[in-house]
N, C-alpha and C positions, 0 to 999 in steps of 0.2 A: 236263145236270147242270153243265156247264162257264159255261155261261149263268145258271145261279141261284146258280151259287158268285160269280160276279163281280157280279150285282144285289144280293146278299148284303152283299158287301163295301164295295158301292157304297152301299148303303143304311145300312148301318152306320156308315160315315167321314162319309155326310151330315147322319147325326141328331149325332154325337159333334162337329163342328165346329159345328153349328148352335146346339149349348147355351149358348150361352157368356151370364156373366153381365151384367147390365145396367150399363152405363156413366154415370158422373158426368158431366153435362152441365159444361161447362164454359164462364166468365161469357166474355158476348162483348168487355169492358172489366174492366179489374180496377184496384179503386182499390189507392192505398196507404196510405188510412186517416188521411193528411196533414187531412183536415179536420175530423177527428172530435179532433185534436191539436191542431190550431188551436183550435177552439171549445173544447176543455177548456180550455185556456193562454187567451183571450179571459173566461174566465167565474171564473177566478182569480184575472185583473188584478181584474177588475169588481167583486169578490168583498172583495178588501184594500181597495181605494178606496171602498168603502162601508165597510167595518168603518173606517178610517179617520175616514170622515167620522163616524160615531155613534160614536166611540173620544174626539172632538174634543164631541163635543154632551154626552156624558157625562163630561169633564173641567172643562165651563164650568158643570155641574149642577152645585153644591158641596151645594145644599139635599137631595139625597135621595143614599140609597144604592144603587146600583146591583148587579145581581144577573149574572152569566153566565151561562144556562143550558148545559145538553149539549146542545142541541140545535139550537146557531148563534147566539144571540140574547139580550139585554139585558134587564132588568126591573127595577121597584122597586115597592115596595106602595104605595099611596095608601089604602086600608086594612088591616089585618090583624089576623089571627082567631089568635090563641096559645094559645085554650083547645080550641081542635077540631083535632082529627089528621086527619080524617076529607079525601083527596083523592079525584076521580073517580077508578072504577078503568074496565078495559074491559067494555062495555054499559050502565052505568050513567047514566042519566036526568037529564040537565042543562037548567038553563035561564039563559040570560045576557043582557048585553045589551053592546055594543061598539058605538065608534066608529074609524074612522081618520083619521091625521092624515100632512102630511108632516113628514120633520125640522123647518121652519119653523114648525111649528103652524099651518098653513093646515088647515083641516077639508077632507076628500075624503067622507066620509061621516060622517052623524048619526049618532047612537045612532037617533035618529025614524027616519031613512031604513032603519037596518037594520033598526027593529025587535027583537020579543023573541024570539031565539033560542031553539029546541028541540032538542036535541040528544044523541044518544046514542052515548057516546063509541066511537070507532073503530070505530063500526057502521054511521053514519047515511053515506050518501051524499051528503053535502051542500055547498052549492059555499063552503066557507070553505076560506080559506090554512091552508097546515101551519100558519103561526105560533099561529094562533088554536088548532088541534087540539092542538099539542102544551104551547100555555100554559096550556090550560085543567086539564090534568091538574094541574099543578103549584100548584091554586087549592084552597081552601076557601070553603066555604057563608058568602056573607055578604061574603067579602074583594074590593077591588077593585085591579087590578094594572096597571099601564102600561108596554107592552114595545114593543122598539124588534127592528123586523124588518128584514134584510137584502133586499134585493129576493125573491131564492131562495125563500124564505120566507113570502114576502106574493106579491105581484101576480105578479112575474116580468116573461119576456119581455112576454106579452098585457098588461098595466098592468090598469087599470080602464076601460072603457067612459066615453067622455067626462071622466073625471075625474083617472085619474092615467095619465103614460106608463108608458113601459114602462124597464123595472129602476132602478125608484124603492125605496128604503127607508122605510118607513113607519111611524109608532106608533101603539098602541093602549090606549085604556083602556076594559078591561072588567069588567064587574061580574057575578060571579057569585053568581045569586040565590038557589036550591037545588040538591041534590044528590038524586036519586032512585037508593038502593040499587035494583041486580039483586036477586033469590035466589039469584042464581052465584055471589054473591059470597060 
């Protein structure tokens, strides 16, 4: 009896200390985040020095008016539509055509090279720059716009494949040809 009182107890204090709950692995190095502070501070400088530099390209433009968007970036119409409200909304069925340029107006790509764009707003997976997604919305059937992108915006780090480097600021004029309402909308 005195033998199963004590496997008893034994058996008991074994399983009670054996529960215990699972432990947070913990990293074998631990950063201090220092370069995630750096690259943000590096991509601010980078950031003003380009708004600069197209702050300067848009002060020697005296012939158009320039536009700020919410969304980072520069604009002016080279055509516009005043009798139609009618902007992309999301899913709605666009079709355009665009080139880009750098600040100098050296062409990086044709309007031929790109081609006529198909595109369905903020649905399509397609390998176009924010600049381009988020100017289009701000366009009407018909109107043609020419925006001036931050690198951020356009290429970025990656550039362009043979054509532009990388965190280049770039413009573009695009022509938006129709609009194809959803039924969601």
């Amino acid at each position: 009896m005195r033998n199963n009182l004590i496997l008893l107890i034994l058996f008991t204090t074994t399983i009670l200390f054996s529960c215990k709950g699972p432990e947070a692995r913990r990293p074998v190095q631990q950063s201090s985040g220092s370069f995630i502070q750096e690259s943000a501070q590096r991509n601010k400088a980078l950031y003003e020095q380009e708004k600069q530099q197209i702050e300067g390209l848009i002060t020697s433009d005296t012939l158009q008016e320039y536009i700020t968007s919410d969304s980072g970036f520069w604009y002016y119409y080279n055509v516009k539509d005043s009798t139609s409200a009618e902007t992309p909304a999301f899913g709605d069925r666009v079709v355009f055509s665009y080139n880009i340029k750098d600040l100098s107006g050296n062409v990086v790509l044709t309007k031929e090279e790109a081609g006529l764009q198909d595109y369905r707003i903020d649905q399509t997976n397609q390998d176009l720059i924010s600049g381009l997604r988020d100017g289009i919305k701000l366009m009407k059937e018909g109107e043609t716009v020419t925006f001036l992108f931050p690198s951020y915006k356009a290429y970025g780090y990656y550039g362009l494949e043979n054509k532009l480097g990388t965190n280049v600021p770039v413009q573009s004029t695009v022509t938006l040809q129709t609009i194809e309402k959803t039924t969601e909308n």
